[in-house]
Each structure stands twice: as C-alpha cells, then as structure tokens.
N, C-alpha and C positions, 0 to 999 in steps of 0.2 A: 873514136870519131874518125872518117874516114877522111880520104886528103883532099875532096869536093866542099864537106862541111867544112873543116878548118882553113879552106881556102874563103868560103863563105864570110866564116868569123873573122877574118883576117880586114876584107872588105869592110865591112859594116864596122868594125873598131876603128880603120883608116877614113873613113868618113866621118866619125864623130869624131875624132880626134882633131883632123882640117875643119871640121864645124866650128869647134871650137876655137881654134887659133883665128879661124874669119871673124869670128863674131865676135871676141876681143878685140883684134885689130882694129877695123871698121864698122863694130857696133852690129846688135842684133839687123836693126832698121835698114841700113846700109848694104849689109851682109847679099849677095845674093846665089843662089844655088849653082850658078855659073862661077862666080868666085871658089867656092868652098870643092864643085870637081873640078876648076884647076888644080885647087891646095892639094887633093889626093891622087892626081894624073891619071885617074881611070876614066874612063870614057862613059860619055850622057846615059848612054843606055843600060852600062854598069850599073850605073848610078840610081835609075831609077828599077834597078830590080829590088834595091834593097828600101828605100824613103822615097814615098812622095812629092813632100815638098819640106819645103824648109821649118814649120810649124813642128812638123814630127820629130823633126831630129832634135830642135829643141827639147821638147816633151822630152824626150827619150834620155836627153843629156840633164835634164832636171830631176826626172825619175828616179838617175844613179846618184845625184847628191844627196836626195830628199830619204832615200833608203840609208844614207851612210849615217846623214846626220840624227834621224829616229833610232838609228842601232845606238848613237854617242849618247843621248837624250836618255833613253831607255834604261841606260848604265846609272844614269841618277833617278833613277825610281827604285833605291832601295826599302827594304823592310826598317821595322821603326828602328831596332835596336842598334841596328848601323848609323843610322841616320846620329840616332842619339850622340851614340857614343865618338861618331867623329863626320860631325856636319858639316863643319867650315873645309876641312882637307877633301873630303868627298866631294862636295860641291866642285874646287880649285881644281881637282885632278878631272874632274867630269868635265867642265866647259872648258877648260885647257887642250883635252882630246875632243870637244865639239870645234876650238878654233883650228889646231889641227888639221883635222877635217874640211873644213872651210879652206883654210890653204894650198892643201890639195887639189882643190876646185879652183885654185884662184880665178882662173878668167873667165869661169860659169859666175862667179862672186859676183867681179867688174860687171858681167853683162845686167845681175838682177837689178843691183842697188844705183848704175850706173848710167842705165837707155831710159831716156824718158817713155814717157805712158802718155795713152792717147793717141796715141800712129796705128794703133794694130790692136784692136779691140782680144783680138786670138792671146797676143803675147802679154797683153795687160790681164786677161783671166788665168792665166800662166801664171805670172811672178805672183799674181794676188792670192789666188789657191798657195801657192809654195812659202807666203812670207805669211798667211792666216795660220798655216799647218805649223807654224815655227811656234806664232805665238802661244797657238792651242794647246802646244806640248808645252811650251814654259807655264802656262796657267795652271797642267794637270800638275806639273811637280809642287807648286806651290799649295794647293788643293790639296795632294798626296801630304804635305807637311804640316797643312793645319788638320786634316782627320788625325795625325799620331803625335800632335800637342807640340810638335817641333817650331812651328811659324805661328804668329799672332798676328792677324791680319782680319781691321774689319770689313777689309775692301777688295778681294782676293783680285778681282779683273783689273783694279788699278794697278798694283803691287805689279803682277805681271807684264802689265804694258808699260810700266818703268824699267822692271828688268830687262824685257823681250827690247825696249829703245836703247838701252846703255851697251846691249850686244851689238844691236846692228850699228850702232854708231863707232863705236870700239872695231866692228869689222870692216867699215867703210874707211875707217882710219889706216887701218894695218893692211888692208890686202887691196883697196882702191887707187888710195893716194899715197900708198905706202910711204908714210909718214909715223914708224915704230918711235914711243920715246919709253925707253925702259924694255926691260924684259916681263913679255905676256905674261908669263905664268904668277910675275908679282903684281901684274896690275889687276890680274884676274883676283888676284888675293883681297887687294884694296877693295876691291868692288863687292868680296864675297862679305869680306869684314865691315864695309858701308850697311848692307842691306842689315848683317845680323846684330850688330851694336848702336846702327847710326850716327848722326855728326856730335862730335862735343863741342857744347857751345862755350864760351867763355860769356 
C-alpha cells in the first residue's frame, strides 16, 4: 500500500473514530458533522472526500459491529455432536465472547439502545435492521438446536425473543448504565443454566 492510500486509511479511521466519541457524548440526534470534524481537526473539505453526511458514518460504524458480532454468533452454530456433548459451556464461552464484543463497541452500544426513535426515520431504520439481524441470529441458533434434538421448544419465536430480551437488557445494564453486579461470565452461566433446566419451584 502506498503512502497516499495509507494516508487515506488513516483519515477515514480518524473520522469514525471522532464519530464515534461525538455521538456518545452528545447522542446520535445532537451529534452534528461540524462537531465530529472538529473532534478529528481535518478540515470540511477533507472531510467530505471521504462521508457524506452523518447517516453514513453511522451505517459504516454499525456495519463493523454487526460483522464482529455474526462472526461471535456464528461460533455457536456448532454441529450436533458438540452441541451434545458440551451445550451449557459452549453456549457461556460463545455469548461471553458475543459481550466482549459488545464492549468493545461500548459507545456504538450507548448510541443503539440509548437515543430515542422517532427524530430520524434514517437512524430508526438503522438501529431497527441491526437489533432484528440480532434477533434473527438468536432464533436461527435456537432453530439449529431443535433440528439436532438438543432444545425442546413448542414456540421457537417466543423462546428467542426471551433470549434476544435478557441479552439486551443484561447489555443495557453492563455497558449503558454500567451498573455490573457480579462477574459476566457467571451471570451468563445463570442465564445459560435458567433457559436449559428452568426455575425450581418449591
């Protein structure tokens, strides 16, 4: 790569980068592309070789989450015999590296779960595509586990919308209001252990 291009790539990272931190700070809505090339100190016209407007950078910035967290997702769609033979630790180690991931993003996180809807029809087809594509993927695991006899489910779309809700709620907790009580990877357990034995009633 020559020293034009990598100057290029350098630009276009230092933009989403200052996107990011604006649109955390002051909220998507707030946010505005004047804000975000001060954060980067390049100049307007820099600025507009590489994004449009503010819409794109978005997209662009949801693009690289949405790929990281189908590669974590992906990891639990394994074949039966795995499944079988060690479902509950598989599961834990798999949405353990899906929260991970999410905290990595923390403040792409803050902006999904955290700017109201309704201002920006653009940004509400956004978060809506990106939080249906979550769900869709926790339905197919679930799906994937009743074809190989591992989940007993007479109501697959429910089961997942319980799941897919105790995530985001569990993520709004931990990377929002960052309000941790315990350590994730046990509470992930609890949660793994809820869904495959359920509540003992007394």
């Amino acid at each position: 790569m020559g020293v034009r291009e990598t100057k290029k790539n350098q630009n276009r990272q230092q933009i989403l980068q200052a996107a990011r931190k604006v649109f955390s700070e002051k909220g998507y809505h707030k946010a505005s592309i004047s804000d975000i090339i001060r954060e980067t100190g390049l100049s307007r016209g820099t600025f507009y070789l590489y994004y449009k407007d503010k819409p794109e950078i978005f997209r662009k910035l949801t693009a690289s989450l949405y790929t990281a967290l189908m590669a974590d997702l992906g990891r639990l769609d394994l074949g039966p015999d795995i499944l079988r033979r060690e479902s509950g630790e598989t599961f834990v180690r798999g949405i353990a590296a899906l929260f991970r991931t999410l905290s990595e993003h923390r403040e792409l996180v803050r902006i999904l779960l955290n700017s109201p809807v309704g201002i920006d029809p653009e940004f509400d087809y956004v978060v809506e595509k990106y939080l249906n594509e979550l769900y869709e993927a926790t339905k197919r695991i679930i799906l994937k586990g009743i074809e190989y006899d591992i989940i007993t489910a007479e109501n697959p779309d429910l089961i997942a919308r319980v799941i897919y809700g105790g995530m985001k709620e569990l993520t709004f907790q931990w990377l929002v209001k960052e309000a941790p009580d315990g350590d994730i990877e046990s509470q992930i357990g609890q949660v793994v252990e809820l869904f495959s034995r359920g509540l003992r009633l007394q």
